[in-house]
N, CA and C of each residue as an Amber inpcrd file, in Angstrom:
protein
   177
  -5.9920000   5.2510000 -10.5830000  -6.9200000   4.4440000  -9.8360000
  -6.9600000   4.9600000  -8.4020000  -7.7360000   5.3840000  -8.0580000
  -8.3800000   5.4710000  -6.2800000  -8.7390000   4.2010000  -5.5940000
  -8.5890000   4.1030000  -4.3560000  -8.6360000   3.3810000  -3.3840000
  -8.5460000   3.4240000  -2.3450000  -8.7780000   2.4280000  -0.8940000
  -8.3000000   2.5660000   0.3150000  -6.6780000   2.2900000   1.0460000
  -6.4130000   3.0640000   1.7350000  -5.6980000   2.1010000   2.5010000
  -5.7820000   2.3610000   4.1040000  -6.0740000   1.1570000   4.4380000
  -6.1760000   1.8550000   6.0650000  -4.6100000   2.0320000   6.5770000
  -5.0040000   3.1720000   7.5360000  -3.7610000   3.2490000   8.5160000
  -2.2350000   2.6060000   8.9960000  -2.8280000   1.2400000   9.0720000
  -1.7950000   0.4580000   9.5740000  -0.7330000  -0.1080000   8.4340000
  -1.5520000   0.2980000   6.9250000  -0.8050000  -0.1210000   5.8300000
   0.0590000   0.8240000   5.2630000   0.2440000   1.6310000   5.9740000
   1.1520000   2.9240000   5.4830000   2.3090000   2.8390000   6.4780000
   3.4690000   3.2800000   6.3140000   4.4350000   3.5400000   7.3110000
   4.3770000   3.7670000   8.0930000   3.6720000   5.5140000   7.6630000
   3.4790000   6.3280000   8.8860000   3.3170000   5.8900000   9.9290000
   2.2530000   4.6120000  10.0870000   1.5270000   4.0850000  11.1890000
   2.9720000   3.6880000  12.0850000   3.7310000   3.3230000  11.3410000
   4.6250000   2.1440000  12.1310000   6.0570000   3.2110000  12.5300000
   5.8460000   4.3020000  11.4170000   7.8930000   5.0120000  11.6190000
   7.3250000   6.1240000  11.7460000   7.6510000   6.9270000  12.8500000
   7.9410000   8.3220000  13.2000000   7.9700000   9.3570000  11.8230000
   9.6000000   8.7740000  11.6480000   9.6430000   9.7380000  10.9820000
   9.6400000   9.5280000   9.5280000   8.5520000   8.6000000   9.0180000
   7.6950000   8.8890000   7.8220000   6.3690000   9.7290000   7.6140000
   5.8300000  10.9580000   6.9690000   4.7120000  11.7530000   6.9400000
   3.3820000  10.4550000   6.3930000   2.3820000  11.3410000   7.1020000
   1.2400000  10.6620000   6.7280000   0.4750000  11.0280000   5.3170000
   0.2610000   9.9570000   4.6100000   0.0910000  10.8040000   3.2810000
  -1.2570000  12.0870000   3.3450000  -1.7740000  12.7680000   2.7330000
  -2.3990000  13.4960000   2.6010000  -3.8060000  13.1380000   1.1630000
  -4.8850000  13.4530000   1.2060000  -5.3560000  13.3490000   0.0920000
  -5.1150000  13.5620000  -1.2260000  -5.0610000  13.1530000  -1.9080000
  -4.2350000  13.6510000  -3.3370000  -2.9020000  13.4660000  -3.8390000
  -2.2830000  12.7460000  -2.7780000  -0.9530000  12.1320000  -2.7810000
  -1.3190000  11.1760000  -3.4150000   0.2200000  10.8640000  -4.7470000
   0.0420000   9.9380000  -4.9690000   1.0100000   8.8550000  -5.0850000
   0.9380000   7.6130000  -4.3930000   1.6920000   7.0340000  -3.6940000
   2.2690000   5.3390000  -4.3950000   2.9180000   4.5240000  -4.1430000
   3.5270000   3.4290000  -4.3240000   2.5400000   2.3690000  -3.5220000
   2.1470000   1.4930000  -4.3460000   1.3750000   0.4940000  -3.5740000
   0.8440000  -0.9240000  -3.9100000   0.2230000  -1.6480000  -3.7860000
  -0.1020000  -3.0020000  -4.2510000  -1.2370000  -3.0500000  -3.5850000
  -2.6500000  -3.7430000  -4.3720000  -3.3450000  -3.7590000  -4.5320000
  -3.6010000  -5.3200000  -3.3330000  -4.4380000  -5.1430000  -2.6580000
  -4.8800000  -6.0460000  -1.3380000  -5.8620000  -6.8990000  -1.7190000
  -7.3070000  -6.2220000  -1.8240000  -8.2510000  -6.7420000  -2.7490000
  -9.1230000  -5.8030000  -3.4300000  -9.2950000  -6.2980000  -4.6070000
  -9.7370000  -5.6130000  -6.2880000 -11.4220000  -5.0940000  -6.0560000
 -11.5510000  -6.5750000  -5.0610000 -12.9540000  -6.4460000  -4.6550000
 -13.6820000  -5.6660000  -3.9760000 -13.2440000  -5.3770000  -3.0010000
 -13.8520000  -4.4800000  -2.5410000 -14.3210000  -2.8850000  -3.0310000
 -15.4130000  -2.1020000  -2.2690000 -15.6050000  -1.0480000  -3.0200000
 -15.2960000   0.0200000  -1.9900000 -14.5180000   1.1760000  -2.2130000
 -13.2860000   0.6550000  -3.1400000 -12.2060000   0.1280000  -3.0560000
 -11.3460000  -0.4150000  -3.4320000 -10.3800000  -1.1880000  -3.8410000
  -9.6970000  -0.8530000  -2.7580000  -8.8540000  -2.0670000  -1.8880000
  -8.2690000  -1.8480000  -0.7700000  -6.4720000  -1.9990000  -1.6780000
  -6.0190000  -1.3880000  -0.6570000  -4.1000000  -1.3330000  -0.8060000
  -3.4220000  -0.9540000   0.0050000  -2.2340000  -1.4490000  -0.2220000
  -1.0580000  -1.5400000   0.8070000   0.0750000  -0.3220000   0.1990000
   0.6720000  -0.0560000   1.2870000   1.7230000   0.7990000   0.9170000
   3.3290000   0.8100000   1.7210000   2.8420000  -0.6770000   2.3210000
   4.1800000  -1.3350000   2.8460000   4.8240000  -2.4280000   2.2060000
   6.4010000  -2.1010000   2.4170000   7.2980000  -2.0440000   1.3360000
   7.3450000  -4.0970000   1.7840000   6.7730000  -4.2430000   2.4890000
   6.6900000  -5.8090000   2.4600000   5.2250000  -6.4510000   1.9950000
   4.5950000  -5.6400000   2.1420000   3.6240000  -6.1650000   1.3190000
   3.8730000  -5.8850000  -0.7570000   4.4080000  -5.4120000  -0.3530000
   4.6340000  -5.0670000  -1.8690000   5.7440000  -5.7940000  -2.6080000
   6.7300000  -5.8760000  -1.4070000   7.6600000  -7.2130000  -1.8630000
   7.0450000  -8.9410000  -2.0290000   5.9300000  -9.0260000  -1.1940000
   4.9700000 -10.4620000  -1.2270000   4.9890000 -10.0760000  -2.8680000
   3.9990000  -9.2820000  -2.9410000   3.2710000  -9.1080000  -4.5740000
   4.4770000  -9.1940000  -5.3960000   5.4920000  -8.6510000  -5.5420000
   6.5940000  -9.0230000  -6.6200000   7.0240000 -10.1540000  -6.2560000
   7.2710000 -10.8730000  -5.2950000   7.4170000 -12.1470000  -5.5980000
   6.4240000 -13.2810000  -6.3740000   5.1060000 -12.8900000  -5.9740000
   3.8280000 -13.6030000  -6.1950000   4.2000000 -13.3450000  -7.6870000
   4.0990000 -12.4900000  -8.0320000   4.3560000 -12.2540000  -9.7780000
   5.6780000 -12.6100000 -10.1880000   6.5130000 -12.9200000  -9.5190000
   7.5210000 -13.3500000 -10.2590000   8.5860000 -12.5700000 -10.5130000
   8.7020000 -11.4860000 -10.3010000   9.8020000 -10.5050000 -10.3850000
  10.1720000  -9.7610000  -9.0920000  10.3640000 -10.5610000  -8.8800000
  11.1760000 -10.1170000  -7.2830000  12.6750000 -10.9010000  -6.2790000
  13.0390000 -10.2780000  -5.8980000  13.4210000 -11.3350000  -4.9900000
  12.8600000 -11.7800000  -3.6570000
């Protein structure tokens, strides 16, 4: 599946010394909204912890 993620939802934005992904990378993420075209997502490790909790398998 392809999608967005803006800037600020990636590490990179926030830690030095995490790389910025590149096109074609393919990455760890949770889905923001389905709706949009195309599909927005996160690739921070707290947004992604919300979503496993929301589902139930998380702590």
């Amino acid at each position: 599946m392809s999608g967005f993620i803006d800037q600020v939802k990636h590490p990179s934005w926030w830690d030095d010394s995490v790389t910025a992904p590149q096109i074609g990378d393919e990455i760890h993420v949770v889905v923001l909204d389905a709706d949009r075209e195309p599909p927005r997502f996160s690739a921070l490790g707290r947004d992604i912890d919300v979503a496993r909790r929301l589902r139930g398998n998380g702590t």
